[in-house]
Each structure stands twice: as structure tokens, then as C-alpha cells.
C-alpha positions in Angstrom: 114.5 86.3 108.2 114.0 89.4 110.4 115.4 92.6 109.0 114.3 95.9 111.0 115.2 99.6 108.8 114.1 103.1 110.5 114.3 106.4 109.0 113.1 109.9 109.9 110.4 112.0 107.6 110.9 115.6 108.2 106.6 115.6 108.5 104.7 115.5 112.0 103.6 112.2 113.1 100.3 113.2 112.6 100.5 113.7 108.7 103.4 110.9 108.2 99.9 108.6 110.1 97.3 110.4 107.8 99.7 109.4 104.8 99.9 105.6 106.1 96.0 105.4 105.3 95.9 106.1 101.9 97.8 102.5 100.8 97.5 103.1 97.1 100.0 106.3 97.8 102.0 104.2 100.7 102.9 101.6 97.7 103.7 104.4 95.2 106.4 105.6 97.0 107.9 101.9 97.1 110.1 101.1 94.3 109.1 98.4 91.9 105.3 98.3 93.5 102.2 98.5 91.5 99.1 97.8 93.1 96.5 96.1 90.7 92.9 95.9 91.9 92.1 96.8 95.6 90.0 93.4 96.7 88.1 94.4 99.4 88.7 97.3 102.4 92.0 96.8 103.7 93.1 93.7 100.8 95.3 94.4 98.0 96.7 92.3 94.8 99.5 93.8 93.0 103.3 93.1 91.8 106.4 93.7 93.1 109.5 93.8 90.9 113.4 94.1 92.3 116.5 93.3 90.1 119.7 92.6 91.7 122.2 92.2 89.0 121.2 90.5 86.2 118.6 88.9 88.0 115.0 90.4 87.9 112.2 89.3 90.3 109.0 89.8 89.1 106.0 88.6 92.7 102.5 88.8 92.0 100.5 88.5 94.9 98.0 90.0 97.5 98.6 91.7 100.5 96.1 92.7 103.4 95.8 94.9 106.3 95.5 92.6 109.5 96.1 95.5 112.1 95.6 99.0 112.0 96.2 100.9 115.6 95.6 104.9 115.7 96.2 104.7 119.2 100.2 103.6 119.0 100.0 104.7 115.4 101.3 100.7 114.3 99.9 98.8 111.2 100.8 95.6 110.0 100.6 93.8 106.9 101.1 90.7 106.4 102.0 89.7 101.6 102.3 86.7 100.2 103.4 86.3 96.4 105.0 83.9 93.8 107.4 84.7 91.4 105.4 85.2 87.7 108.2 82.6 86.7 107.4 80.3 88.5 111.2 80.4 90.1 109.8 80.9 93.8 107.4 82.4 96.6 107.7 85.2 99.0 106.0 86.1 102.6 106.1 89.1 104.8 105.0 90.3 108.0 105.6 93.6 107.6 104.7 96.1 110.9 105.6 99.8 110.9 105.3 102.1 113.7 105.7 105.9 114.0 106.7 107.8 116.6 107.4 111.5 116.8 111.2 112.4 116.4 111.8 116.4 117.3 109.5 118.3 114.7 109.3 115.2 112.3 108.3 111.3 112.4 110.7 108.3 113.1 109.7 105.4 111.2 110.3 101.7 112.3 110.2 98.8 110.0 110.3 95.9 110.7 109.6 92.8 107.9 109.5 88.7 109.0 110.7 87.7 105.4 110.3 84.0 104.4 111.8 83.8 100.7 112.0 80.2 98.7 113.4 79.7 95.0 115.4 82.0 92.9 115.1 85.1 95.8 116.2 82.8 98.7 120.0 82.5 96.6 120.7 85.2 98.4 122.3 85.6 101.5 120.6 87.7 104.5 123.1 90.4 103.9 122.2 91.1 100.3 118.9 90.9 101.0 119.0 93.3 104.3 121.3 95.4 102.1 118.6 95.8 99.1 115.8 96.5 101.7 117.8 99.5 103.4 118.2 100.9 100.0 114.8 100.8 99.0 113.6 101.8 102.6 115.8 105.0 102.0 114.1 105.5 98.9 110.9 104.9 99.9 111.3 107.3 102.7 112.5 110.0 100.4 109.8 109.3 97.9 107.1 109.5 100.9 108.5 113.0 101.8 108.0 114.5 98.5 104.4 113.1 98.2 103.6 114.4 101.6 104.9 117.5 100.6 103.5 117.8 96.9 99.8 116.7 98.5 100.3 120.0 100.7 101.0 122.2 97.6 98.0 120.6 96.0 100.4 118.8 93.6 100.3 115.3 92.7 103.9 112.7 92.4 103.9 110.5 89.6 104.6 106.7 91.2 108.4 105.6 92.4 110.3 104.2 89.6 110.8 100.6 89.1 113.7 99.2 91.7 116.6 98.9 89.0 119.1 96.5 89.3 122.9 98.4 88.6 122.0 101.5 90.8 120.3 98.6 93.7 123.1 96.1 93.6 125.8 98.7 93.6 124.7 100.3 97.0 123.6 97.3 98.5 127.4 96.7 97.8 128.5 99.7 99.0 127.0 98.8 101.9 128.6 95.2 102.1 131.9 97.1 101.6 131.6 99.3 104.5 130.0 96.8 107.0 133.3 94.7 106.2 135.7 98.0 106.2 133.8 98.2 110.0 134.2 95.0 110.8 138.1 94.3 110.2 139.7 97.8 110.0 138.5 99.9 112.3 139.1 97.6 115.8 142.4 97.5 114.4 142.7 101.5 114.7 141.3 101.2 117.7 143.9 98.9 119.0 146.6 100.8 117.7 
């Protein structure tokens, strides 16, 4: 499943790039991440944990650097996990690219998610839904590490992606994707 999120970081391109280097800080500012042991240069193990609901997802798993372009400022990783469980696997391709956007950085994301077991339940819309949501938060929580590193201050790591205040924007989001879909051609047509 392809789903593709962008947001803006009120940072220049050069600093939002500097910031992209330091992955133990890049996976701080995700919700529910926790790196564990760094296994080699540009190799990773750590857990990943997103409740939807009433149902929690717990992934251990690795993830590794495969591309890493200064130039085009693009990196890709590519994360592979199973769910501690033992209720199903996740993969991701998962390539970012910065660009500049006025006097800050426009971030594009885009992840190749393949998801099997309990996670897979889902349909495409939930799941695009909760990545948007923690893409915003990400991108906030990026913003205010950015800025706290130039104060010479130090952000404690994202919170753990919790499940009421996830699902209910996720369905927020549902809600107005549907309020789109049927209600506003028929203003339109009116």
C-alpha cells in the first residue's frame, strides 16, 4: 500500500537536512518509536508501537539506511518488523525528500507499506488516516527539537502514539473525506 503525507517545517532546508542525519533524534520525534541498539552505521533495531482503538500494535524490528543523497537532499529507508505477539509482520520503504518551501522546508513522504496479520484488518483509509496523524505530529515534534537544539536545549522523546486521541482524528478525518465526497458536489450542483 502506497500512502504519500507532506508537511512544511518552518526551518531552512539546510538544518531540516542536518536534522535528517542524526536518526536517533529523527525517530524521537515519531510517536510510539524507540530505537534499541544502533547495529552498525546506517542499521537500526528498535520498536514501534500504535494503538488504534482497543487494539495495540506492538513491531520489533530493524531498519536500515539504503540511500542517503545530499545532493537532492532524499533518503530512504527501507523496516521490516513482526508484531512481539506474534499477530503479524510489517515492511516499509519509506523515502523522504526535502525541498525548500519560502523561508522553510517542505517535506515529502512517501511509505510502500506491506502489512500482514492483526495490522492488515484495517482498511487503507484507516491506515492512511493514522499515518497523516502521526506525520503531523511528527512534524511538529521535529520543529520543536530543531528549535530547542538551537537554544542549546534538549526535547525529551515523542510520547507513545495513543490510541483514543489516534483513532478519533483518524476519524475525524474519515468523517470529512466522506462530508467531501457526498455533500459538497451536491452544493456545487445546486
Amino acid at each position: 500500500m502506497l500512502i504519500t503525507n507532506d508537511f512544511e517545517v518552518a526551518q531552512p532546508v539546510e538544518k531540516v537536512w542536518r536534522f535528517f542525519g542524526d536518526i536517533p533524534r529523527v525517530a524521537a520525534c515519531l510517536p510510539g518509536t524507540e530505537l534499541t541498539e544502533t547495529l552498525g552505521e546506517d542499521s537500526y533495531a528498535g520498536r514501534v508501537a500504535v494503538r488504534m482503538g482497543p487494539v495495540r500494535l506492538r513491531f520489533s524490528g530493524t531498519a536500515d539506511i539504503t540511500e542517503r543523497d545530499d545532493a537532492a537532499r532524499r533518503i530512504v529507508v527501507r523496516a521490516a518488523g513482526a508484531e512481539e505477539r506474534g499477530r503479524g509482520q510489517a515492511s516499509m520503504v519509506l523515502t523522504a525528500t526535502l525541498a525548500p518551501a519560502g523561508g522553510g522546508t517542505k517535506v515529502a513522504v512517501t511509505q510502500d507499506l506491506q502489512l500482514a496479520g492483526a495490522a492488515a484488518q484495517y482498511g487503507r483509509g484507516m491506515i492512511a488516516d493514522v499515518s497523516a496523524v502521526l506525520m503531523r505530529d511528527f512534524s511538529a515534534n521535529m520543529a520543536r527539537q530543531i528549535a530547542a537544539a538551537e537554544r542549546g536545549e534538549t526535547v525529551r522523546a515523542a510520547a507513545p502514539a495513543g490510541g483514543l486521541a489516534i483513532g478519533l482524528r483518524a476519524a475525524l478525518m474519515a468523517l470529512r473525506r466522506v462530508f467531501r465526497r457526498f455533500f459538497v458536489p451536491y452544493q456545487a450542483a445546486s
